[in-house]
N, C-alpha and C positions, 0 to 999 in steps of 0.2 A: 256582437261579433266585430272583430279588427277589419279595419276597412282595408282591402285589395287594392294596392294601387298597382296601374299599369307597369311600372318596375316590378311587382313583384311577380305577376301575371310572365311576362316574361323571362323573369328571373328562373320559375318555378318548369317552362315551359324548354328551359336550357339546360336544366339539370334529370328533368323527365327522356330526354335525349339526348344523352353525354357526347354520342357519338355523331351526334346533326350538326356539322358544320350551319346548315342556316340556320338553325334553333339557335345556337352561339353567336351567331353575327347580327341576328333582330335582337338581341339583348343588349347587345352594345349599342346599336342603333337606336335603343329606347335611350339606353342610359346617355347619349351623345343630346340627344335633345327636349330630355329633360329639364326644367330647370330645378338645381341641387342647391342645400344649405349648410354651406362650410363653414364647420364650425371652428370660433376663431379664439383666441387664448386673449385678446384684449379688442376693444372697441377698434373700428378702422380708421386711421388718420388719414381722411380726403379717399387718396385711390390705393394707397396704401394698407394693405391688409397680412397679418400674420394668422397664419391656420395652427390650431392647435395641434399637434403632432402624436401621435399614439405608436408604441414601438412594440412589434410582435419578432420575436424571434431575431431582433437584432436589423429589422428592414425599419423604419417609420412611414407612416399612413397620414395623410390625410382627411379627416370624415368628414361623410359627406352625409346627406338624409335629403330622402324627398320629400319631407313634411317637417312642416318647420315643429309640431309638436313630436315626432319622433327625436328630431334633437332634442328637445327640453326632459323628455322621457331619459335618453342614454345620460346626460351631465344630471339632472335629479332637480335643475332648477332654472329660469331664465338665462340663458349665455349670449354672449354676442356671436351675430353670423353673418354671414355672407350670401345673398341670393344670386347665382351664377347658373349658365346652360353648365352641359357636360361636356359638352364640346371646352366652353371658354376653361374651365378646369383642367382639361387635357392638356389644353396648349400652354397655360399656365405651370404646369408640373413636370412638362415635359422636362429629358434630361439633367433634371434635376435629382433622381435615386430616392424618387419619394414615391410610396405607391397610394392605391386610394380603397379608403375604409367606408365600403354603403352600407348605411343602416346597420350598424353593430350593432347585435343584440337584443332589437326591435322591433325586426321587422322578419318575414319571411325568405326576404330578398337580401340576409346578411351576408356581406360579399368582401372578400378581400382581395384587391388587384395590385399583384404586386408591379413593381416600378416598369420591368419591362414591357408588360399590357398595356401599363400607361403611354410610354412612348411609343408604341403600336398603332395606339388608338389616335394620337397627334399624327402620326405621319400618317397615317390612312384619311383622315379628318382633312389633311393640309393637303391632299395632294391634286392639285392643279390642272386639267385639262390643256391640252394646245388647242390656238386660237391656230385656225385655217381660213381662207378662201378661195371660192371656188363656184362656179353657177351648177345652178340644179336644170337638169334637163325633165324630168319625170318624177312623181311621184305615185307611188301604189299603197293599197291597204298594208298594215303592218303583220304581217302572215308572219309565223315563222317564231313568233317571241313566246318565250316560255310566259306563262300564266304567275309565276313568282313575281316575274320584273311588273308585268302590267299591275299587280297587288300593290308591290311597291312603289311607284310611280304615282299610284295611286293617294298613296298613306303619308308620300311624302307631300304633293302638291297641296293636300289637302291644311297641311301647318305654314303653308304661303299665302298667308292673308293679306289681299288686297298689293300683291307683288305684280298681278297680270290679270288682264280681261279673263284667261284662256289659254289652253296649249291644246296640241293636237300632236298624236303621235304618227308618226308615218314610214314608210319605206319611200327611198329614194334614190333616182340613178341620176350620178353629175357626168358633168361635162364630157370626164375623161372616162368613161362607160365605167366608176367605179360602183358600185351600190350598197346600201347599206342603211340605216334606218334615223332619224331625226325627229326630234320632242323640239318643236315651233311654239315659241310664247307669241300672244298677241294682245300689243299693246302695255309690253311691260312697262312700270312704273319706273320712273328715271330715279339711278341710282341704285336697282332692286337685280340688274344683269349679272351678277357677279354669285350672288344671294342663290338665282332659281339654277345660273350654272351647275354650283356646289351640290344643292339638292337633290338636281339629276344625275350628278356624279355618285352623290352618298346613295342613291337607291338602286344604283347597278353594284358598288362597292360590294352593299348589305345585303342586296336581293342572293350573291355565292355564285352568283356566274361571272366564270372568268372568259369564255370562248366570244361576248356579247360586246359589242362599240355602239353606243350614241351620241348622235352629234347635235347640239344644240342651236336653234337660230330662235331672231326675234323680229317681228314687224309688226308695223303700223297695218292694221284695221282696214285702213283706206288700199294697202298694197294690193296686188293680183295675189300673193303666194297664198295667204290666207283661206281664201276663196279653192283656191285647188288643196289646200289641208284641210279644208272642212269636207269636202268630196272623198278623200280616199282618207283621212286621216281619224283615229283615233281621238274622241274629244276627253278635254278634264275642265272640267268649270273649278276655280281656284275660288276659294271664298271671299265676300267681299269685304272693307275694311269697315266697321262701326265708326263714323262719327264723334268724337271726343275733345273736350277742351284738354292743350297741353299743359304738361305739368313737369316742373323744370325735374331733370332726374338726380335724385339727391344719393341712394343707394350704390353703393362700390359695384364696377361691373355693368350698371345700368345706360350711362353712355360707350357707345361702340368705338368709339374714337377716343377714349381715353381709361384702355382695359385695368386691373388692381393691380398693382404690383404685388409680388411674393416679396415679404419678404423672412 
């Protein structure tokens, strides 16, 4: 039997529900953080990478595969490819009038997104929270949150390895009696704030609630706030990082600071 991957699980769970707005948006949310194999029409030069191009109807596709022998299946023979999240594809393809081809013909999760989902999926992906301040006068248990978001929050912290000790989710009243509710990391790892920001952003995004605001903070271990979020707060234990010798990253895509060029 064909192995099930979570793409397809999803895939299969979106089409079983045409009409489920959240069934649709965990599918993309899979396919966001995935990591896809773009398959490429020549070897890649440095960060420089060309996608081989497939044209339906007059749009051209980019393919993509979540396994790297599902590509070697669709071309019929070893090709050169690109190992990229879904997320960095998106932002990669964005307005550019190119859509994306998963798993052509190979998979149960054969999917064809054309260009405007693709740029959908970038601006949803990029879109940014405002940074506030403000002191917190109270905190209380997190009453009130749908069971989707807490799922999500859930699924999402769980792919944030060794980013934070800890979060803790809570309701909150500041200063200026407003209240409303905050996902507290403790002891994030430097350089990693930006990262668990998005995450929390992407599992309200995907979770289909629109009516719902979380506000994101971070402290040290040693602080007071902590201590009052383990009291009324929601806990999420983040997994922690494995120990590994590094190894210079030679693959397109694979340093973060120097994404592939389309070309």
């Amino acid at each position: 039997m064909a192995e099930m991957t979570s793409l397809d699980a999803a895939y299969a769970l979106m089409e079983a529900a045409a009409a489920d707005d959240a069934a649709r948006l965990r599918f993309y949310e899979r396919l966001a953080e995935s990591e896809l194999y773009v398959l490429l029409s020549a070897e890649a030069q440095g960060d420089r990478i060309e996608p081989d191009l497939f044209e339906v109807e007059g749009v051209s596709y980019v393919l993509v595969f979540d396994r790297e022998t599902r590509l070697t299946k669709f071309v019929g023979k070893a090709a050169p490819y690109a190992a990229l999240s879904g997320r960095a594809i998106a932002a990669m393809l964005a307005q550019q009038q190119l859509g994306l081809g998963l798993n052509l013909e190979v998979a149960p999760s054969s999917f064809l997104m054309p260009p405007d989902a693709v740029d959908w999926l970038s601006r949803t992906l990029g879109n940014a929270p405002d940074q506030i301040e403000t002191r917190i006068e109270a905190f209380r248990p997190p009453g009130g949150l749908p069971e989707t978001l807490i799922s999500a929050l859930d699924k999402k912290l769980a792919t944030a390895t060794g980013m934070a000790h800890c979060a803790y989710l809570a309701g909150v009243t500041y200063e200026d009696g407003k209240t409303g509710y905050m996902l507290g990391f403790v002891d994030a790892l430097v350089g990693a704030q930006d990262a668990l920001v998005q995450a929390a952003n992407e599992a309200l995004m995907f979770s289909g609630i629109e009516a719902t605001s979380i506000d994101v903070g971070f402290f040290a271990a040693a602080d007071l706030v902590p201590a009052h979020l383990a009291r009324s707060g929601l806990r999420f234990d983040l997994p922690k990082a494995l120990v590994t010798t590094p190894q210079k990253p030679t693959a397109p895509g694979s340093d973060p600071t120097k994404p592939p060029i389309l070309r």
